[in-house]
N, C-alpha and C positions, 0 to 999 in steps of 0.2 A: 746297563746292557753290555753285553760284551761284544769284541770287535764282530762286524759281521761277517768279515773272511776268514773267522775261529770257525764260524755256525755251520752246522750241517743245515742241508736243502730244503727238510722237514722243518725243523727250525725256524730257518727263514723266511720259511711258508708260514707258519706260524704268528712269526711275530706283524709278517706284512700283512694277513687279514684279519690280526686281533684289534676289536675295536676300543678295547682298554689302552692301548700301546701310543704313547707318543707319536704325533704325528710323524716328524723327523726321522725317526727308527723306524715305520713304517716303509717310507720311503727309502732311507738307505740299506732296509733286508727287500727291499723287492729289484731296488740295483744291483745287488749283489748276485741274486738271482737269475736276475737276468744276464748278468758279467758272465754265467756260468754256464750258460745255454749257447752251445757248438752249435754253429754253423754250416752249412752244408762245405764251405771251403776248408773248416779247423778239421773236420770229421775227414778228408780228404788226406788233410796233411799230417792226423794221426795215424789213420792207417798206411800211408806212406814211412812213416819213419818209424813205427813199430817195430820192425823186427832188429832194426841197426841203433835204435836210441834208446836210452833209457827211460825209464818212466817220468823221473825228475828232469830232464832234459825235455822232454815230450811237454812236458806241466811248463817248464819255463818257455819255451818257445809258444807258446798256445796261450800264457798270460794265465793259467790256470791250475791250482791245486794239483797234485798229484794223484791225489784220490779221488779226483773229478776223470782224470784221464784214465786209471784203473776203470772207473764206473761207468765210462764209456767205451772201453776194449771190451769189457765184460758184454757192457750191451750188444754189441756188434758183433759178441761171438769173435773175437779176435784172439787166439790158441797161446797160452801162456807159456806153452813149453819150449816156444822160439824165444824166449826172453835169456838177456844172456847180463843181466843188469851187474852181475859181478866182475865178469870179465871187459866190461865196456870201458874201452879209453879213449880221453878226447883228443 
């Protein structure tokens, strides 16, 4: 199996309620899952730092993927065209 912080969501979901799948794998794609699922305070603190951080910045502070935080701007209707991810210095 491969790592589960590589797996997409689907994925994950996948291998945590296949009943062919190692126990063990089971359980560390339904942790990972759950590692992924924002909180009312992360969802707070992404939309706070949105328009001044970068995506990768946003992902490392949040302990999460970058394309977990894309997928949750997008959910929230969060305007991409404030993103300034080029020009951003630390």
């Amino acid at each position: 199996m491969i790592s589960a912080s590589e797996m997409t969501k689907r994925h994950l979901y996948e291998v945590a309620t296949a009943r062919d799948v190692v126990l063990d794998d089971r359980y560390e794609a339904a942790r990972e899952l759950q590692s992924r699922a924002l909180g009312a305070n992360m969802i707070v603190d992404l939309v706070r730092m949105w328009p001044t951080h970068t995506i990768a910045d946003i992902g490392d502070y949040l302990g999460i993927p970058p394309q977990t935080v894309l997928g949750e701007a997008n959910k929230l209707g969060l305007p991409m065209g404030l993103r300034r991810e080029a020009h951003h210095a630390h």
